[in-house]
N, C-alpha and C positions, 0 to 999 in steps of 0.2 A: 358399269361401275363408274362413278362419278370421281372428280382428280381431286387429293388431300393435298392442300397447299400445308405446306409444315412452315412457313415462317414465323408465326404469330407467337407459337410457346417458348421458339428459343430468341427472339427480339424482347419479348417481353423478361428472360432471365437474364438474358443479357442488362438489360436495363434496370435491374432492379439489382446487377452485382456494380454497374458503373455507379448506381445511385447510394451503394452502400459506400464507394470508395471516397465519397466527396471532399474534399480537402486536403487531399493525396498532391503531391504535386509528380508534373507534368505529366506524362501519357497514362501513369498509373490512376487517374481521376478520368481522364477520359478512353481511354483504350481497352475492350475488354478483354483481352489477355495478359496484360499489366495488371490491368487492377484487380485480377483474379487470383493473379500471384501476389500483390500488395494485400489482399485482404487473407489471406493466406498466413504470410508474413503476419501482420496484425493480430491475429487471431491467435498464433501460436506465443508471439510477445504477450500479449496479456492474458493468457494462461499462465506464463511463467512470472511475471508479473503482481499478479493477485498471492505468489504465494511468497516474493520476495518481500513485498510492501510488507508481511507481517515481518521480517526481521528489523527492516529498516526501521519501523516503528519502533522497535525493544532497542534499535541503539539510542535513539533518540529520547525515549524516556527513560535510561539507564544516563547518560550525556548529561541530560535536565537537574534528574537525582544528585549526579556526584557534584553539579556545579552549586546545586544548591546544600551541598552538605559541607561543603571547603571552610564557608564562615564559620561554619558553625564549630571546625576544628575536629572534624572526622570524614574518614573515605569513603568512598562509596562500599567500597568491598568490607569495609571494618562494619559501616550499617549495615549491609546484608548480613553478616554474619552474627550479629548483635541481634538483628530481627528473630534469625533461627535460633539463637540460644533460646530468647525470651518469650519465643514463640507466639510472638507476632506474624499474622496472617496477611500484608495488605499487598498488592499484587502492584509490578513494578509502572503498571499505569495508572494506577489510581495513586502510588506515592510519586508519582512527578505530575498529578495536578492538584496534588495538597501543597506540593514546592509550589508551585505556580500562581498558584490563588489563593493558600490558605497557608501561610510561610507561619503564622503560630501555631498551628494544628502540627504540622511538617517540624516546629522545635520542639515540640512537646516528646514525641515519637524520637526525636536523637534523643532528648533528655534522660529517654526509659531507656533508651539501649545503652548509653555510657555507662 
């Protein structure tokens, strides 16, 4: 029986976890048991991450709304609930880039809800 050198498949995973860790700083980018733990790490941040980013997003297009509704001499919260009276349907990211970009379309909408 002829001798199984085994280095080849674990140099090559090896290499290919230091190459995922690239711009890691210090040993974590080079070291592969650092960077095995860094991607690790990484991995599990943007799993919780992808699902934070949808709230952040709703403060910020809620943020947008109230500041573009001040002028105009009502609150954000008195709009939303003027929306639900008159049962208006526009979803809170598509009214903070009517504020954004279409600030008459966005007056028109406080105008129905006053």
């Amino acid at each position: 029986m002829s001798r199984v050198k085994r280095g080849v498949t674990a140099h090559r995973r090896h290499r290919k976890t230091v190459k995922a860790a690239k711009g890691f700083r210090g040993l974590r980018s080079t070291n592969f048991r650092q960077a095995k733990n860094a991607l690790m790490k990484a991995g599990l941040h943007s799993y919780t991450h992808r699902r934070t980013k949808k709230r952040t997003f709703r403060a910020l297009w809620i943020a947008r709304i109230n500041a573009a509704c001040r002028p105009l001499g009502i609150t954000y919260s008195r709009l939303i609930e003027g929306m639900t009276k008159k049962d208006i349907r526009i979803n809170r990211k598509m009214l903070a880039e009517l504020a954004a970009n279409s600030p008459d379309v966005f007056g028109k909408i406080v105008e129905e809800v006053k």
